[in-house]
C-alpha positions, 0 to 999 in steps of 0.5 A: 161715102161710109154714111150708108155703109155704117148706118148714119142718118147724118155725118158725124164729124162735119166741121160745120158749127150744128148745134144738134153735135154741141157735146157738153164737157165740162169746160162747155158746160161751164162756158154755156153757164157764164153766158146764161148767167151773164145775160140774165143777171144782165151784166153787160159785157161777157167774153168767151175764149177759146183756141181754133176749134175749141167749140165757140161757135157751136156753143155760140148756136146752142147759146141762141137756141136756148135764148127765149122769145124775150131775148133779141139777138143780133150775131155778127160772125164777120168782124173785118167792118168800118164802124159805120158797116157794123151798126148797119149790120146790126141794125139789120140783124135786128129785123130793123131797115137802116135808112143810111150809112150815117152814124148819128142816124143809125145809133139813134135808131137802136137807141129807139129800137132798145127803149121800145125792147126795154119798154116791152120787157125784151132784153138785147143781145149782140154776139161778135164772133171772131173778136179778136179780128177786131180793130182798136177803133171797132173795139172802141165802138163796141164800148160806145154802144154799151153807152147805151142805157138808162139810170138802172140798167144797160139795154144792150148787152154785148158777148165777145167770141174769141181766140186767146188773142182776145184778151192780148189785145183786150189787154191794151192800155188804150182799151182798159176802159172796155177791159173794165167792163167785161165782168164775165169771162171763161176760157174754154180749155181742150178735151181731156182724154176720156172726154175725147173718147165720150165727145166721138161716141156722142156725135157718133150717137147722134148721126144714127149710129147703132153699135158700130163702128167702134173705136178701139182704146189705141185708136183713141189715145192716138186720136187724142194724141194728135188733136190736143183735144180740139174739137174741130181736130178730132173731126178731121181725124175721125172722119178720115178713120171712118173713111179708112174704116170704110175702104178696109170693110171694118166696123173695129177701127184700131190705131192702124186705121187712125196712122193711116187718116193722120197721114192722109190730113198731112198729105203724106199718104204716096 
């Protein structure tokens, strides 16, 4: 609805995890850095954290898009899976055709498809998202397919994507093997004030935004105040503004109009 009033060629504050939105604050920059450094120093395990919202999915999307041809990837983004689902899932997120659900044969066809990418000088690159949903078995899997490798390097490397009870449960004895290979860690940690105010004029620019609307300084602490910095919240807030905004006929949107959005997320609005 206030797309056409404000001139925007897209909505700026979806949810949705589009990379074109990914605004590199510090934190960011610093977690989309251990990644890249994590895959081409070829390090094996890489885990990145973060709380609901903080931005790990998109980061994990514009991690892909940087990612060149010589790099293979296969993203599971749901990890409620038997063991046997998820080397199926991974087969086929590889381009490849699992022929069973068997184990043994399904490993044995990424142990191939791995030589054949080595030979080739292709590097392979599994993404979980939502790690911390994995169960103790599925973890142990995991590690098993890190296994896989020859005397002077791994073929498979694998990135775990995941809400701070990842490294509570990581932190399991029983799973201390795999606790010990993950030599690159990063959490990413919430928006500061100012990089608040700097992440909305930024997906703002980037819907098509042309000097309107603008938010005044109140209406970013209050903003900052209620979403802790998060990312995803400071979405739902400012795309409620924007509605208000919209309903009231202004382009200068105040803390009046951030109060009013609050109450309507929290369904306190009569």
């Amino acid at each position: 609805m206030y797309e056409e009033f404000y001139g925007f060629q897209a909505s700026p504050f979806n949810i949705t995890p589009d990379p074109r939105f990914l605004f590199l604050s510090r934190r960011h920059r610093e977690a989309l850095d251990h990644l890249l450094y994590g895959l081409q120093e070829r390090k094996g395990f890489i885990q990145i954290t973060g709380e609901v919202g903080a931005g790990k999915t998109t980061l994990c999307r514009a991690l892909l898009e940087q990612l060149g041809p010589s790099y293979k990837t296969a993203l599971v983004l749901n990890p409620f899976l038997t063991c046997e689902q998820l080397l199926w899932l991974i087969l086929v997120e590889l381009g490849l055709a699992p022929d069973s659900q068997d184990r043994m044969s399904n490993l044995q066809v990424l142990n191939e498809y791995l030589l054949e990418q080595l030979s080739e000088s292709n590097d392979v690159v599994l993404l979980i998202d939502e790690a911390q949903d994995l169960d103790a078995e599925l973890l142990e899997q995991v590690r098993l397919l890190s296994n896989l490798e020859t005397d002077q390097r791994k073929l498979l490397q694998i990135v775990l994507i995941g809400q701070p009870e990842l490294r509570d449960l990581l932190d399991r004895r029983d799973l201390r093997q795999l606790r010990q290979r993950i030599t690159v860690r990063y959490h990413i940690g919430p928006l500061s004030m100012a990089e608040t105010g700097a992440y909305i004029q930024h997906r703002l620019h980037i819907a098509g935004a042309n000097s309107r609307p603008s938010f005044a300084r109140g209406a970013l602490r209050k903003i900052h105040r209620y979403s802790g910095g998060v990312p995803r919240l400071i979405n739902a807030v400012c795309d409620k503004t924007l509605l208000c905004g919209y309903v009231m006929g202004s382009d200068q949107l105040n803390a009046r109009h951030v109060r009013r959005a609050i109450r309507e997320l929290e369904g306190r609005v009569q």
